[in-house]
C-alpha positions in Angstrom: 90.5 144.1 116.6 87.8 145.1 114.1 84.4 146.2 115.1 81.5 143.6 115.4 78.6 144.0 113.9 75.7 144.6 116.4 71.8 143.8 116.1 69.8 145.7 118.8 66.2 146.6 119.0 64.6 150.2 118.4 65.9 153.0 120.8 68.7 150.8 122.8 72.0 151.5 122.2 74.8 149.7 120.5 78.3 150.0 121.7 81.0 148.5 119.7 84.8 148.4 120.2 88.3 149.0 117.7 91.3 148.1 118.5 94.6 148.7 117.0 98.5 148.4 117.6 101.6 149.8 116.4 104.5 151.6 116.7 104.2 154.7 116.7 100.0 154.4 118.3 97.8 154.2 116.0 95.0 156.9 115.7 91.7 155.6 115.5 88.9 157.3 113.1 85.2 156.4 113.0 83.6 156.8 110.1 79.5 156.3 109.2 78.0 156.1 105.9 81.9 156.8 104.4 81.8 159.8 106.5 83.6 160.7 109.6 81.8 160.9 112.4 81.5 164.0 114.9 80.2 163.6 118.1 79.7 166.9 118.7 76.9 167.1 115.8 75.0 164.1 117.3 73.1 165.5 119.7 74.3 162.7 121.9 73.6 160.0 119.7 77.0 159.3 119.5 79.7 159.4 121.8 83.2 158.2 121.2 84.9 156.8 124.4 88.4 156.0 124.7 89.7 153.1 127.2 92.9 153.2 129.1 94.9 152.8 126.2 95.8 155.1 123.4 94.6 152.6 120.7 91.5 151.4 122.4 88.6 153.4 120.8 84.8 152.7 121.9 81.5 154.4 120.2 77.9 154.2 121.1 75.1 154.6 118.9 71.9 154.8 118.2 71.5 155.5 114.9 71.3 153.2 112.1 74.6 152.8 109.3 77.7 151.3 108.6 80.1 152.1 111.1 83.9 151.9 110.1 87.0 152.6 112.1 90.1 154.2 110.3 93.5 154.3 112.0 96.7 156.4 111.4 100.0 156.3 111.4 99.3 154.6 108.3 96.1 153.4 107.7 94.3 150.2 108.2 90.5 150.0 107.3 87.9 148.2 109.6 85.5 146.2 107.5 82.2 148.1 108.0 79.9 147.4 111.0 76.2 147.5 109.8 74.0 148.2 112.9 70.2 147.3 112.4 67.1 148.5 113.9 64.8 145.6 114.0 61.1 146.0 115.4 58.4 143.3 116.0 55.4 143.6 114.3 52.3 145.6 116.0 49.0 146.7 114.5 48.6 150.5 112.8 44.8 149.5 112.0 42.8 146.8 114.1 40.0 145.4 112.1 36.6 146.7 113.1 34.0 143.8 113.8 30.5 144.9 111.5 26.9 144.1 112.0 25.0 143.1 108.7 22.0 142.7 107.3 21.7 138.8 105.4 23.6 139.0 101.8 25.4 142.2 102.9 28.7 142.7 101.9 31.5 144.5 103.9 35.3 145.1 103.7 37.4 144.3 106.6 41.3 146.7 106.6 44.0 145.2 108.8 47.0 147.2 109.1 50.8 145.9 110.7 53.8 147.7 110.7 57.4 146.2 112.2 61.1 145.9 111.1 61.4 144.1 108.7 57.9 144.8 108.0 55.1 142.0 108.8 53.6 139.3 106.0 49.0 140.3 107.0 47.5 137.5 105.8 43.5 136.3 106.9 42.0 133.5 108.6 38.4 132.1 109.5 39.3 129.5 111.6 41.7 127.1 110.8 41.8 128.3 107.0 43.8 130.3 105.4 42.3 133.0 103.1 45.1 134.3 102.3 47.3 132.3 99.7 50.6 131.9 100.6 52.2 133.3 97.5 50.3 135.7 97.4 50.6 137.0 100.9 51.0 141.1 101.0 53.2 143.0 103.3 51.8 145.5 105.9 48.5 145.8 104.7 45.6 143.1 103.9 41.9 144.3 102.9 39.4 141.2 103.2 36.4 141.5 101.1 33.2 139.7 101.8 30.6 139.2 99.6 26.6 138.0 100.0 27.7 137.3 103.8 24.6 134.6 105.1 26.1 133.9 108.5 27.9 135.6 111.2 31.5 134.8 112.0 35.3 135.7 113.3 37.9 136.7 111.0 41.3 136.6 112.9 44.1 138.9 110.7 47.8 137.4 111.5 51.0 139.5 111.0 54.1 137.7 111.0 57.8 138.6 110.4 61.2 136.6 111.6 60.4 138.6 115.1 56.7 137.3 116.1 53.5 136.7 114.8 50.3 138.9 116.3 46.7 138.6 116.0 43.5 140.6 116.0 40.2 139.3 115.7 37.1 141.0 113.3 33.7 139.8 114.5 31.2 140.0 111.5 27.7 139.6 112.7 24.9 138.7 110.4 21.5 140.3 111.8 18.2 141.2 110.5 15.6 143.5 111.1 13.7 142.9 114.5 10.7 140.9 114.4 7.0 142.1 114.7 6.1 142.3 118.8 3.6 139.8 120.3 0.0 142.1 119.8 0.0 144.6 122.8 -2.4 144.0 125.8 -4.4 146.9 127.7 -3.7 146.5 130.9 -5.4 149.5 132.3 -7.7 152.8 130.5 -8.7 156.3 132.1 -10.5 159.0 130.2 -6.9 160.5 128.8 -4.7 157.5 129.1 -3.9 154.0 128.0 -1.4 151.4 129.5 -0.9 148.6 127.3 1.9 145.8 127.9 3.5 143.3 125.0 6.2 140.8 124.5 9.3 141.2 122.6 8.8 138.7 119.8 12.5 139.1 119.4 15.4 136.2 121.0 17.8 139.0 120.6 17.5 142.8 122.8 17.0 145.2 120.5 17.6 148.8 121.3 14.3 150.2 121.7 10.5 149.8 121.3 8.5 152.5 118.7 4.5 152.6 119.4 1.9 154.0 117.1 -0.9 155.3 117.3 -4.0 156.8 115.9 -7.8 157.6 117.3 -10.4 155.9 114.9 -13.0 158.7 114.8 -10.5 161.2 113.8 -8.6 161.3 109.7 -5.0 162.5 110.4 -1.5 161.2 110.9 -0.2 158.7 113.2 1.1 159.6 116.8 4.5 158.3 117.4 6.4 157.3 121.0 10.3 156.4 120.3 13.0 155.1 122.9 11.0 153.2 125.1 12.8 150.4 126.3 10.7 148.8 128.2 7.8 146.6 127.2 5.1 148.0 129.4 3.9 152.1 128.6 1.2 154.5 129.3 -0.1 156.5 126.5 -1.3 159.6 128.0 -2.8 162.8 125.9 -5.6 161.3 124.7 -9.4 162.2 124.6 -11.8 161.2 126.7 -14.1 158.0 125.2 -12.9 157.8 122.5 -11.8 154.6 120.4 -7.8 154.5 119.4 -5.7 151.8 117.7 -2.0 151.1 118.3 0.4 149.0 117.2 4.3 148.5 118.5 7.4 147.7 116.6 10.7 146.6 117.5 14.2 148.8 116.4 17.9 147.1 116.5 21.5 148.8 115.1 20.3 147.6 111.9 16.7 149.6 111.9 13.1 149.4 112.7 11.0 146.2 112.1 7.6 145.6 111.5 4.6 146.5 113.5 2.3 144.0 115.4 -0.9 143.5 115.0 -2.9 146.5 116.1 -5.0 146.8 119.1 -8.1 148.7 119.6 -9.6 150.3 123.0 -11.3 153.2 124.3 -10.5 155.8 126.9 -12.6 156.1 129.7 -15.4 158.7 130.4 -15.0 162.2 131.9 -18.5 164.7 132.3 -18.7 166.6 129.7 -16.8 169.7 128.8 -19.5 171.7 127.3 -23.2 172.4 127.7 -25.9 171.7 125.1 -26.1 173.6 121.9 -29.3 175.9 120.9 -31.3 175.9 123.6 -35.0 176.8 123.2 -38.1 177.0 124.9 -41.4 178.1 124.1 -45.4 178.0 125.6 -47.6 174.6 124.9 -50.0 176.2 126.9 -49.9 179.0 129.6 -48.6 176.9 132.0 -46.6 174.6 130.3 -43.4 175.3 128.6 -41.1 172.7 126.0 -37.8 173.4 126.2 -35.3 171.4 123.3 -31.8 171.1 122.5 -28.7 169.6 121.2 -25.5 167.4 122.3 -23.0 168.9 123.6 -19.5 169.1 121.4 -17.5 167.7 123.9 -19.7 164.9 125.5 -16.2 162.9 126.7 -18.7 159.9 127.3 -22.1 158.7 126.5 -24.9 161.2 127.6 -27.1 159.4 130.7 -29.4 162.1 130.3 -29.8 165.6 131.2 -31.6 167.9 133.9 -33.3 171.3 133.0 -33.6 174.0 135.7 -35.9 176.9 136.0 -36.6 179.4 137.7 -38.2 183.1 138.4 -35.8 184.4 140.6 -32.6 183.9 137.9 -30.0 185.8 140.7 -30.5 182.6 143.3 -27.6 180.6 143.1 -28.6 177.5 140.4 -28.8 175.0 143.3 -32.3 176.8 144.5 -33.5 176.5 140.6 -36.5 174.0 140.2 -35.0 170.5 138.6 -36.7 168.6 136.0 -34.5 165.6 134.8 -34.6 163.7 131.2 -33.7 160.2 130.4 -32.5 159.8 127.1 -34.3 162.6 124.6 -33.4 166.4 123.2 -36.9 168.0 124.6 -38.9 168.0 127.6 -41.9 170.0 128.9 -42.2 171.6 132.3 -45.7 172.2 133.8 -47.4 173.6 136.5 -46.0 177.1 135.9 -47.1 180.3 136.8 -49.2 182.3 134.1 -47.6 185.5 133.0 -44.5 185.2 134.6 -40.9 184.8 132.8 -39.0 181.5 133.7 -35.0 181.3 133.1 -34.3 178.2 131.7 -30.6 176.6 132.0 -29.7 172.7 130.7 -26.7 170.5 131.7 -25.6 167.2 130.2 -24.1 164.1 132.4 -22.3 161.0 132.0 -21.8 157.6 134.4 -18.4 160.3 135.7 -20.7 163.2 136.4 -22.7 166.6 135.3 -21.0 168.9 132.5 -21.3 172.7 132.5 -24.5 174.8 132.3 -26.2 176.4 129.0 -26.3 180.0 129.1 -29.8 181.1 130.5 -32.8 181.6 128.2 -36.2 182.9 129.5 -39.8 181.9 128.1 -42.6 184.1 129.2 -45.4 181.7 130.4 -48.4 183.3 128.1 -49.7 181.1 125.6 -48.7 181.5 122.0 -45.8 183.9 121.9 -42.5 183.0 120.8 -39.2 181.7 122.0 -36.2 184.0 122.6 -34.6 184.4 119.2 -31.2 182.5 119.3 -27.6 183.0 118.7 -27.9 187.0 119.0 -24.7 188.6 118.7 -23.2 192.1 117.6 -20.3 193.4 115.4 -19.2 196.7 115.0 -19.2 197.8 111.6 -18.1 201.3 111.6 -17.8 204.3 114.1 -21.9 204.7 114.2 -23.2 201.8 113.0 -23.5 198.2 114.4 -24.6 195.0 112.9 -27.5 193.4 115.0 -27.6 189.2 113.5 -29.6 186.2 115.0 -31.6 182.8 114.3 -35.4 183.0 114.8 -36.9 181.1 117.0 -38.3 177.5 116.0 -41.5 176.7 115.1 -42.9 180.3 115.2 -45.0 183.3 113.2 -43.1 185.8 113.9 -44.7 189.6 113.0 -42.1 192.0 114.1 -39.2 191.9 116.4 -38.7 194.6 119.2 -35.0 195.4 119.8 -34.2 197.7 122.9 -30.9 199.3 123.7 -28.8 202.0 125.3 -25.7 203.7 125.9 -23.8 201.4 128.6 -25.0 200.6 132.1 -26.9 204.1 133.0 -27.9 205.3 129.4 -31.8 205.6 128.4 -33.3 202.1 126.9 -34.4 203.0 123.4 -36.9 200.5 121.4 -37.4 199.7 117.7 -39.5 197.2 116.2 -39.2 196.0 112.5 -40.1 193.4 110.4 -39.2 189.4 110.6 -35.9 189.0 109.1 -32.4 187.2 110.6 -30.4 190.5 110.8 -30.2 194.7 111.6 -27.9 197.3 111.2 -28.8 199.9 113.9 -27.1 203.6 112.6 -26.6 206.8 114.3 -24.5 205.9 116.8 -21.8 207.5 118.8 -18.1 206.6 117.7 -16.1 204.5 120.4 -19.4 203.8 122.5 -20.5 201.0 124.1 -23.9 199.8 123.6 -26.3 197.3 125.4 -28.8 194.9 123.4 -31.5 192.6 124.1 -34.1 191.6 121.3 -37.4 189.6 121.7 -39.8 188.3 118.7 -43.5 189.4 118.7 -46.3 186.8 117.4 -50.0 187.8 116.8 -50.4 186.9 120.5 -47.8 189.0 121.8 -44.0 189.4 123.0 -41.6 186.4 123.6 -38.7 186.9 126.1 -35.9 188.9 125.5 -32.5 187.5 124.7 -30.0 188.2 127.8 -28.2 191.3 127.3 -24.9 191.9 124.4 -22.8 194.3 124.7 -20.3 196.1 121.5 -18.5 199.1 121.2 -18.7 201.0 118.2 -15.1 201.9 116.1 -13.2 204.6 117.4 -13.6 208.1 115.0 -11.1 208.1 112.2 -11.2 211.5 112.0 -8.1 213.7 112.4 -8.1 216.7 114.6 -5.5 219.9 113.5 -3.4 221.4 115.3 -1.2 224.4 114.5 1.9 225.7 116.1 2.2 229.6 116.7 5.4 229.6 115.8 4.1 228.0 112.0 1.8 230.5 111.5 
C-alpha cells in the first residue's frame, strides 16, 4: 500500500503510511525531494515510525515535498506523495481610512497574504472597482482622484480557502467655518470674558482667539487649545479698547475668523502721578500750581486734589486739600506771606486716587520764581559733575543759586551764575558723594529750592605703586 497524498494546513502534521509484502520482508526507504530521508537531521520534523510488522513503515511531517517510499529486497517505487501547506488568506496591510479636503486626492494600499496567495480586488458598495480580469494577487493600491464626497471603500481578498474584508473610510472635510461673533460677557480693568457659538455642525479640535488693543501698533496676541466656547482674556491694560476675533481649527487646519468684537477693560486708579509739577506766586498769598496727566491714567481722570502744607514731615493726611474738577492748574489762597508751602498733586478715577507727585515748594513772596524742574545730576569724571534742569515757566530768571556739600554732615557751599539749563560743578573729590538743591532768583528775589539730589563722583583711575623688597 502506497502512500496517500495528504493536504493539511500550516504547522499540523501529516502522517502517512507504506506498506509492503514479500518474501524475504521488504525494507522500506523514505525518500523527499529524490532524497532519502534522515530523521536524525530533522530536528524532529520527521520521524519515521514502524508498526508491529516488519513491512509496515509510518512517517510524520511537517515539512513541505514529495514524499516517496522505496522498498528492498528488490525494489518497488511508491508514486510520490506531494504534501501541501495551504493557508487562508489574512491581511499584511489594512487600508488606512483618510480625511480630505474637497477635490483631494489619496491612495488607498491593501495588502493579503495566504496559500495559494489571495485575488485583492476593491469595492464601494455593491461595485466592483476592480475588473475581473484584471484582478492582482496580494496587493491592490486604489487611487482616487478630485474626491467630492466622503465614502467606504471595502478591500476583499479571496482564494479557494475564504474571502476576507477590510473596510477604508475616506472622509471628505473642509476647513471649519467662521464662529458666530463673540459676546462679552463680563470686563475688569485687566481681563475680558467673552462667549461665542461654534458656527460649525461638526466638533472641531480647538478654538484659536485673537487679539489686539486698538490704541497700540503691534502684532496680534494669540490663545490656542481652548476647547471650550466660553474664555477669559486676562493680561490686559486697564481702560483700554481691544478687538478680538475667534476661529475655528479641525484635523484639516484652521478656518476663518469671525467677525471681530470691540470692548474696553475696566478702570483701575492710576499708576502714576502727574508730570511737571509747578507752582509759582500770583500774589503773596496766592500760589497757581499746574500740571500734566499722568502716563498711566488706567481710566478717565475725575479730577485731582493738591495738598499743601508748611510742615512737609506730617504725614500727607494732615496736608491742607484743595480739590480740582476737570483742569491742569489751580490756585490756592489764603496763604501765609513769607513762608514756603510743599506742594504734592494726585490724580483719581471713578476706582480711586493714584500715587502722589514728588513735593515741590513755592515761597509765598510775590514775584519770584518757581522751583526749576527736572533737576538731576550725572557724574562725569572723578571731580567733576554735570548739574542739568528745565527753568521754571513763565519766569525772568537773573541768576540761579546752587548750594551743595559733601554728604549728610559736610559744609553747604553756594554759587550763583547766570540763567542757562545746565552746570558742570569741578573740583571735586574722586569717589564722593555730593548733596544738591538749586533755586532761580528773579529781580524780586529767590524761588524755592528743588528737594535735595544726591551723586557720587567716579572713583580715581589713578594707579598706586608698589614695590617688593625682594625686586629691588
Amino acid at each position: 500500500m502506497g502512500p496517500q497524498l495528504k493536504v493539511v494546513e500550516r504547522t499540523r502534521t501529516a502522517t502517512m503510511l507504506c506498506a509492503a509484502s514479500g518474501n524475504p520482508d521488504p525494507e522500506i526507504t523514505w525518500f523527499k525531494d529524490f532524497l532519502p530521508v534522515d530523521p536524525s537531521a530533522s530536528n524532529g520534523r520527521i520521524k519515521q515510525l514502524r508498526s508491529g510488522k516488519v513491512s509496515d513503515n509510518v512517517i510524520t511531517a511537517l515539512d513541505n515535498g514529495a514524499l516517496v517510499a522505496q522498498g528492498k529486497v528488490g525494489m518497488k517505487v511508491s508514486c510520490p506523495d506531494n504534501r501541501f501547506r495551504r493557508v487562508a488568506p489574512r491581511f499584511s496591510i489594512l487600508p488606512v481610512s483618510h480625511e480630505i479636503m474637497p477635490g483631494g486626492n489619496v491612495n488607498i494600499t491593501c495588502v493579503a497574504v495566504g496559500s495559494p496567495m489571495p485575488y485583492v480586488k476593491w469595492m464601494q458598495g455593491a461595485e466592483d472597482l476592480t475588473p475581473e480580469d484584471d484582478m492582482p494577487v496580494g496587493r491592490n493600491v486604489l487611487e482616487l482622484t478630485d474626491v467630492k464626497d466622503s465614502a467606504n471603500y471595502t478591500c476583499v481578498a479571496m482564494s479557494s480557502l475564504g474571502v476576507i474584508e477590510a473596510v477604508a473610510q475616506i472622509t471628505v472635510k473642509s476647513l471649519p467655518k467662521a464662529p458666530g461673533t463673540p459676546v462679552v460677557t463680563e470686563t475688569t480693568a485687566t481681563s475680558i470674558t467673552i462667549t461665542w457659538d461654534s458656527g460649525n455642525p461638526d466638533p472641531v479640535s480647538y478654538y484659536v482667539i485673537e487679539y489686539k488693543s486698538k490704541s497700540q501698533d503691534g502684532p496680534y496676541q494669540i490663545k490656542e487649545d481652548i476647547t471650550t466656547t466660553r474664555y477669559s482674556i486676562g493680561g490686559l491694560s486697564p481702560n483700554s479698547e481691544y478687538e478680538i476675533w475667534v476661529s475655528a481649527v479641525n484635523s484639516i487646519g484652521q478656518g476663518p475668523p469671525s467677525d471681530s468684537v470691540v470692548t474696553r477693560t475696566g478702570e483701575q486708579a492710576p499708576a502714576s502721578a502727574p508730570r511737571n509739577v509747578q507752582g509759582r506766586m500770583l500774589s503773596s498769598t496766592t500760589m497757581i500750581i499746574q500740571w500734566e496727566e499722568p502716563v498711566e491714567p488706567n481710566g478717565q481722570i475725575r479730577g485731582y486734589r493738591v495738598y499743601y502744607t508748611m510742615e512737609p514731615e506730617q504725614p500727607v493726611s494732615n496736608w491742607q486739600k484743595h480739590n480740582v474738577d476737570d483742569s491742569l492748574l489751580t490756585t490756592v489762597g489764603s496763604l501765609l506771606e513769607d513762608e514756603t508751602y510743599t506742594v504734592r498733586v494726585l490724580a483719581f478715577t471713578s476706582v480711586g486716587d493714584g500715587p502722589l507727585s514728588d513735593p515741590i515748594q513755592v515761597k509765598t513772596q510775590q514775584g519770584v520764581p518757581g522751583q526749576p524742574m527736572n533737576f538731576r545730576a550725572d557724574a562725569k569724571t572723578e571731580t567733576s559733575i554735570l548739574l542739568s534742569w528745565s527753568p521754571p515757566r513763565q519766569e525772568i530768571i537773573v541768576k540761579y543759586e546752587l548750594l551743595y556739600k559733601e554728604g549728610d554732615h559736610g559744609r553747604e557751599v553756594q554759587k550763583n551764575f547766570e540763567p542757562t539749563t545746565s552746570y558742570t560743578l569741578d573740583g571735586l573729590k574722586p569717589n564722593t558723594e555730593y548733596v544738591f538743591r538749586l533755586a532761580a532768583r528773579s529781580a524780586l528775589g529767590l524761588g524755592a529750592f528743588t528737594p535735595e539730589v544726591r551723586e557720587r563722583t567716579l572713583q580715581s583711575s589713578r594707579c598706586l605703586s608698589f614695590s617688593h623688597p625682594s625686586l629691588r
